[in-house]
C-alpha angles and dihedrals in degrees: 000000000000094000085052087049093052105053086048091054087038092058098034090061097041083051100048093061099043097256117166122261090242093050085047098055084048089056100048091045085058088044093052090043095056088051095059098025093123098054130092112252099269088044087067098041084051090043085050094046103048096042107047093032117005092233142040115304120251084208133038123177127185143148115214139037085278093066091053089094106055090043096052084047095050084053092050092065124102118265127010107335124169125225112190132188126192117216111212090212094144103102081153100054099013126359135289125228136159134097081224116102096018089294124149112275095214099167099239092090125025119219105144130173100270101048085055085045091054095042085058088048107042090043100253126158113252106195113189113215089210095050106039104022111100089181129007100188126032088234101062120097 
């Protein structure tokens, strides 16, 4: 129920000052992160889980090594289940990190190879920002 506490307030607060969608998600994924910090990896997945949904997720996104985890743990799960990454491929629009696909590896994010490597192979969804995004803020034309 904290967790659950923190991403409202989270949001309230990105919203009430007229943050982007995209800057609020990054702030309620630090947020989230604080909260947990202390855990092992699956303790957070577990911590995650049972807070926001009481069970394992049918669908899991993320864009960097740290989100493998939770991926590989959404897959593992019984029945049809989704594991997205995002590619930030959009040097143009965004800004473009990997290494993966010969992209830039500019330590903020993490993408390398091998996590795109295992997307293909594990039967994750790779979504590229520069190839399926329309849009990528409200504010662009």
């Amino acid at each position: 129920m904290f967790l659950l506490l923190i991403l409202t307030v989270t949001s309230l607060l990105a919203e009430a000052i007229n943050l982007p969608g995209i800057v609020g998600a990054f702030l309620a994924g630090l947020a989230v992160n604080a909260a947990v910090r202390n855990r092992p990896a699956a303790g957070k997945l577990e911590s995650i889980s049972n807070a926001m949904i009481g069970r394992r997720p049918i669908m899991a996104a993320g864009n960097s090594t740290g989100d493998r985890q939770m991926l590989e743990y959404t897959k593992a799960g019984d029945g049809a289940r989704l594991s997205m990454l995002v590619l930030h491929d959009d040097a143009k629009r965004e800004y473009a990190y990997g290494p993966a696909q010969g992209l830039p590896d500019i330590k903020v994010g993490n993408f390398p190879q091998a996590l795109y490597d295992q997307a293909q192979k594990r039967g994750w969804i790779v979504i590229s920002m520069k190839n399926y995004w329309k849009k990528i803020f409200a504010f662009e034309p």
